[in-house]
N, C-alpha and C positions, 0 to 999 in steps of 0.2 A: 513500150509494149501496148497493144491496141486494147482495149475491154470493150467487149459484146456488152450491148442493150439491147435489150425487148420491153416488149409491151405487148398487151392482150388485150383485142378488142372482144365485147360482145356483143353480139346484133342484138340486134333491138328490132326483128321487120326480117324483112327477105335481103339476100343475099346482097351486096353493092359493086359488081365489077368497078365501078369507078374508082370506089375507095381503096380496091387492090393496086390499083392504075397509080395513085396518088402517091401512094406508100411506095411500091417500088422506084419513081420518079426519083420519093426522096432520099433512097439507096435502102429502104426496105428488104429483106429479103423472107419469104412468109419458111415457116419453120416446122407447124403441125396444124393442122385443118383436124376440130374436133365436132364430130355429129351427133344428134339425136333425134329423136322421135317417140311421137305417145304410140303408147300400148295397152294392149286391153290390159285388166286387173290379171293377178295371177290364177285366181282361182277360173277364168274365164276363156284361159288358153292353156293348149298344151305343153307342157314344162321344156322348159329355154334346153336345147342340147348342149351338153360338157361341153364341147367343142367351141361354144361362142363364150367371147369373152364377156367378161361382167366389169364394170369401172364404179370408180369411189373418187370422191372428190377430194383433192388434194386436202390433207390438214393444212390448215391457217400457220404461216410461219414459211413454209417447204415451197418449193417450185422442183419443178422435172430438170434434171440438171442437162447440161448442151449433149452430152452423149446420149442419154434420154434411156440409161440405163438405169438411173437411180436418183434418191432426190438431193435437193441442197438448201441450203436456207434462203432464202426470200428475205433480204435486208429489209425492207422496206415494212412490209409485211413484221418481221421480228421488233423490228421499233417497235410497232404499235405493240405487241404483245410484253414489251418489255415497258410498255407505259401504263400498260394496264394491269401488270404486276405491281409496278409503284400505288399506282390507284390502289387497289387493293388493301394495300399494306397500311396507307392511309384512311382506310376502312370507306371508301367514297361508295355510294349508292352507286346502282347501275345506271341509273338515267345521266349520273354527275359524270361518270366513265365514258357513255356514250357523245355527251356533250365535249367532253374533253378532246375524245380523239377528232371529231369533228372540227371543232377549234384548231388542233392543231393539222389540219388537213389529213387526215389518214383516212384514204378511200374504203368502201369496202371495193371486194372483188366486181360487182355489181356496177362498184361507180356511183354508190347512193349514199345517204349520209348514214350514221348510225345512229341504230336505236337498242333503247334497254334492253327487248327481245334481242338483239344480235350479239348484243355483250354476255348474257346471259347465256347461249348457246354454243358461245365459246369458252368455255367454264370447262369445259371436258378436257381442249385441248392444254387450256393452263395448266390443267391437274398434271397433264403429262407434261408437260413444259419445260414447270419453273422449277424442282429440283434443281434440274441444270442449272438455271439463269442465278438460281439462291448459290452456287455453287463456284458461280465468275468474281473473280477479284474486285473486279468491278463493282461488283453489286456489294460485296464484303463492307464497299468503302463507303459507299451510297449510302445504304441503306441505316444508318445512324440519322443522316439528313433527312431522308424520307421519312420516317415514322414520325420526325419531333412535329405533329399536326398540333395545333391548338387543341383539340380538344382533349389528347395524355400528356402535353405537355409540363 
C-alpha cells in the first residue's frame, strides 16, 4: 500500500513558478494554495462581514488531514512535543528544551531553529496535550526512566 507525503513550503519573497515547475517534475502534486494579506487595525475599518471566513493557525502536533475535513496528528510534529514533555518532566529550563529540539533536528514550522520564546509559547498547547500523552502505555513505561535525572536521583 502506497503512503502520501507532503511537505510545506513557505515563501520567503514573491511567488516562484519555477519551484512549482520543479516539484511537479518530481511527481509533486500541489494540494492547497494558502493566502494572506495586511490590513488595516480593526478599529480602522469597517467590521469584517459574517460571511467571510476568519482562520487560526493549526495547533502544534495536528495537520489538516487528506480529506481536508478534519485534523490528524502530525508525527513529526508530535515527536517533538512528546520530547518536550520528557524535558519537562526532567524539570530542563527552556533555553535547555530549545537547544534540544534543535539538536535533535526538529524544525519549527518556519524552518528556524528554536528558541526559549518558541518553547515557551507552546506551553498552552502541552497543557492540552499531554493528559493524553501521560495517558499512552508507553509513556506509563518511560517515564520511571525519564524522571531518574541526577539532580532527584
Amino acid at each position: 500500500m502506497k503512503k502520501l507525503e507532503r511537505v510545506r513550503h513557505t515563501l520567503k519573497g514573491e511567488f516562484d513558478p519555477a519551484q512549482t515547475s520543479q516539484m511537479a517534475q518530481a511527481g509533486w502534486r500541489p494540494v492547497a494554495v494558502e493566502w494572506e494579506r495586511e490590513v488595516e487595525a480593526p478599529g480602522d475599518v469597517p467590521a469584517v462581514s459574517e460571511a467571510q471566513p476568519r482562520y487560526e493557525e493549526l495547533p502544534c502536533g495536528l495537520r489538516v488531514a487528506q480529506d481536508c475535513h478534519h485534523l490528524e496528528e502530525d508525527p513529526a510534529e508530535m515527536h517533538a512535543i512528546h520530547t518536550l514533555t520528557e524535558l519537562i518532566v526532567q524539570d530542563a529550563t527552556l533555553t535547555r528544551m530549545a537547544d534540544e529540539l534543535n539538536r535533535r533536528g526538529f524544525p519549527t514550522r518556519e524552518g528556524t531553529k528554536w528558541t526559549a520564546l518558541m518553547v515557551y509559547q507552546l506551553f498552552p498547547r502541552l497543557i492540552e496535550v499531554t493528559p493524553r500523552i501521560f495517558a499512552e502505555e508507553q509513556w506509563k513505561t518511560r517515564r520511571p526512566a525519564i524522571a531518574a535525572v541526577s539532580w532527584n536521583s
